[in-house]
Each structure stands twice: as structure tokens, then as C-alpha cells.
C-alpha positions as CSV (number, residue, x, y, z in Angstrom):
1,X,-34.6,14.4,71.4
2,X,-31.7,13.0,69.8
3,X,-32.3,10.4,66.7
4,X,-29.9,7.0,66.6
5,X,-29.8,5.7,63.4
6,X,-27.8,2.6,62.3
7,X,-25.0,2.7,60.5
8,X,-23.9,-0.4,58.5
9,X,-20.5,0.9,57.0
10,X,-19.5,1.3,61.1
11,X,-21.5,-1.6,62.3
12,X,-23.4,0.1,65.3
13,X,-25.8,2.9,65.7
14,X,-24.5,6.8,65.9
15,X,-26.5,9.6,67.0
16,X,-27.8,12.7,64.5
17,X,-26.1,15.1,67.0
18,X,-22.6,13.3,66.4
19,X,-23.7,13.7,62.5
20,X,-24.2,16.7,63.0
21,X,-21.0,17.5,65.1
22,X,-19.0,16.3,62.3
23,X,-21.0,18.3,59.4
24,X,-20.1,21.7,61.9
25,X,-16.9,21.1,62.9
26,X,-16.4,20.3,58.4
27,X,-18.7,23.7,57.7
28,X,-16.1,25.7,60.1
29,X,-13.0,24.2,59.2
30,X,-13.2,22.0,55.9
31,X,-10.2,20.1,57.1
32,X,-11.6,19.4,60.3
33,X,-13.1,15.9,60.6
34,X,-14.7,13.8,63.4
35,X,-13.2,10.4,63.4
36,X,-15.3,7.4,65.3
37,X,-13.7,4.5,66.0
38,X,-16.4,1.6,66.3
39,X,-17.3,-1.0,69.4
40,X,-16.2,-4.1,67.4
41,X,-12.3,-2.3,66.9
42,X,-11.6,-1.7,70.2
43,X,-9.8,-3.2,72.9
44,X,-10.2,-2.5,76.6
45,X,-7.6,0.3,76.4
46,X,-9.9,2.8,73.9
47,X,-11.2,4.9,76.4
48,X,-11.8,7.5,74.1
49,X,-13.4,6.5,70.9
50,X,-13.5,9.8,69.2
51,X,-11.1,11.5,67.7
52,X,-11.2,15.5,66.1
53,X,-9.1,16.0,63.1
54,X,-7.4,18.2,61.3
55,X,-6.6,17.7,57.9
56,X,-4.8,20.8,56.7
57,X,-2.8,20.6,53.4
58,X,1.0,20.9,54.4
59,X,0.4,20.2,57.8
60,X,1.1,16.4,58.7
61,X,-2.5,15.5,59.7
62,X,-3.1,15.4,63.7
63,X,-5.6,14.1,66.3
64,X,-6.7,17.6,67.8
65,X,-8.6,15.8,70.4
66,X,-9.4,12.5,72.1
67,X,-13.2,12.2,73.4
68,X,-14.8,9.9,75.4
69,X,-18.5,8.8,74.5
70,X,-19.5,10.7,77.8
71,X,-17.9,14.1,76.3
72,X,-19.5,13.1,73.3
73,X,-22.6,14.2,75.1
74,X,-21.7,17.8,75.1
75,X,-21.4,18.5,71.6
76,X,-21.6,22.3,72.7
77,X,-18.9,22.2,74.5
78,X,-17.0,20.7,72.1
79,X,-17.8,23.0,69.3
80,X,-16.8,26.0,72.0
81,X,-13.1,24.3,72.3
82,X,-12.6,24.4,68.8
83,X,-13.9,28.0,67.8
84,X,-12.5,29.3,71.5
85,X,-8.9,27.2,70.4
86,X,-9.0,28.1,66.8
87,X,-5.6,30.2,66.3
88,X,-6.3,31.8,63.1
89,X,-9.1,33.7,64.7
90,X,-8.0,34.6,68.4
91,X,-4.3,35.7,69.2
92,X,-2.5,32.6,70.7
93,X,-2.5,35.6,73.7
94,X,-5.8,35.9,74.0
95,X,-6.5,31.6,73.6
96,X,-3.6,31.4,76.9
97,X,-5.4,34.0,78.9
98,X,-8.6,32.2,78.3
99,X,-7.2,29.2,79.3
100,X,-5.4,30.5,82.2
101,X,-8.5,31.9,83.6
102,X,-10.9,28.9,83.4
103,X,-7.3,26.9,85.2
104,X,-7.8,29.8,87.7
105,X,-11.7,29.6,88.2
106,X,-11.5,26.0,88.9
107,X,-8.4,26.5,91.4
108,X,-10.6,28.5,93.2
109,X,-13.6,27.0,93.0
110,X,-11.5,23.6,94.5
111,X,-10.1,25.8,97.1
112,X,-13.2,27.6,98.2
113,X,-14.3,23.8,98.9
114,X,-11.2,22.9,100.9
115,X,-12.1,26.4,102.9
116,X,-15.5,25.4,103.0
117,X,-14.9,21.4,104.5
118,X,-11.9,23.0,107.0
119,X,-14.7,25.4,107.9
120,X,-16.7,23.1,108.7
121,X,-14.6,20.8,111.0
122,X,-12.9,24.0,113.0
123,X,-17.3,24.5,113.8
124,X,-17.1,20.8,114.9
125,X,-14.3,20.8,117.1
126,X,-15.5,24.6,118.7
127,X,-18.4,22.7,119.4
128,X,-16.6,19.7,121.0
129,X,-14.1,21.6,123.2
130,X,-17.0,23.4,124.5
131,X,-18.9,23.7,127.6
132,X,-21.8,23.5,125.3
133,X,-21.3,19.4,124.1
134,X,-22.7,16.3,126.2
135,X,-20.1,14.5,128.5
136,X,-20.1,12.1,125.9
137,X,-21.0,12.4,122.2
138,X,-21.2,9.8,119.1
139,X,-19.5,11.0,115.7
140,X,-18.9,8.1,112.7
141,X,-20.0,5.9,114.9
142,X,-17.7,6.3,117.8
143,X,-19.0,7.4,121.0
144,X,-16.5,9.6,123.0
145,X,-15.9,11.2,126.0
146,X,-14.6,14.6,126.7
């Protein structure tokens, strides 16, 4: 179970796994920092509250990236981006490939679904056209006749 403790400097309460986010990201990367931009200092258009940055001397300092409370949730995930993004560890080569191949999983994934709901309707209307349906059938609510 996660611990929320309050923080006075921020004015709201921040979980020990976004502590402890922070404290890994600082242990990997001593440039890296989590930035948290509190509740009473947004406006309706900060969707994404937290920020990951990097810090490097002679590098102008950058956001890395923009997280939402709810990716905030996944601090495993998060950590994986940043070791799997990292480029003075992996080969820019090897970080493109890795994301070309999740981009590729989730195409097909989305168009195994497509295959899947087309499948689906082709049963439907086999069933229809058949000599097998009623004279009459309801679908959605409609009742129709063949």
C-alpha cells in the first residue's frame, strides 16, 4: 500500500511512490528530476501535472516528459521509458527498433480487433441471408423482415 503524506512546501498531499520515483529517476541520472506542479497553480488546461527533467550541465534544461496523475500511477512504466530511452546506454538504433516494434504490436493488435468485429458482422449477415433466420428477426431494436 502506498503512503500519502502531506506536504506543506507544495500545499497538498504526494504519495511515497512519487517520492520515491523522483529519488530513482535522481539515483539513475543525477540530473534527472521529477517536477510536480501543485492543485492550487493550475488552471483547467494542466492536464498533465508532472513533468521529468533533465538537468544536464551544457545542455539547456528540457521537460523529457509530460504525465498525467493517472500515468503517475504506473511508476514502473515510467522508470522502463527512461532506462529503455536512455541514449547513452542503448544505440539510438536499438531505442528506434524498440519503439518501432511496440508502434507495430499495437497496429496489430488494433487491426486483429477490426478483423475480429468485421468477422463478426460477415457471421451475422451469413446468418441473415440464410434459409436458417426467422421470416422476421429483431436486431438494435428493429424488427425486420427478410
Amino acid at each position: 500500500m502506498t503512503n500519502i503524506v502531506w506536504d506543506s512546501e507544495l500545499g497538498c498531499f504526494i504519495s511515497d511512490a512519487h517520492v520515491q520515483l523522483a529519488a530513482v529517476l535522481h539515483d539513475y541520472n543525477p540530473y534527472f528530476s521529477l517536477r510536480f506542479l501543485p492543485p492550487k497553480d493550475r488552471d483547467e488546461t494542466d492536464t498533465k501535472p508532472w513533468q521529468i527533467v533533465d538537468n544536464t550541465p551544457g545542455v539547456k534544461t528540457y521537460v523529457m516528459r509530460h504525465l498525467s496523475d493517472e500515468e503517475m500511477k504506473d511508476t514502473n512504466a515510467i522508470l522502463a521509458w527512461v532506462f529503455e530511452g536512455d541514449l547513452s546506454k542503448h544505440r539510438p538504433v536499438d531505442v528506434f527498433d524498440k519503439m518501432r516494434a511496440r508502434e507495430n504490436a499495437e497496429e496489430l493488435l488494433k487491426l486483429k480487433e477490426k478483423e475480429d468485429t468485421l468477422a463478426d458482422a460477415q457471421e451475422f449477415a451469413d446468418y441473415v441471408f440464410s434459409d436458417r433466420s426467422p421470416h422476421t428477426f429483431n436486431h438494435n431494436g428493429q424488427t425486420y423482415r427478410k
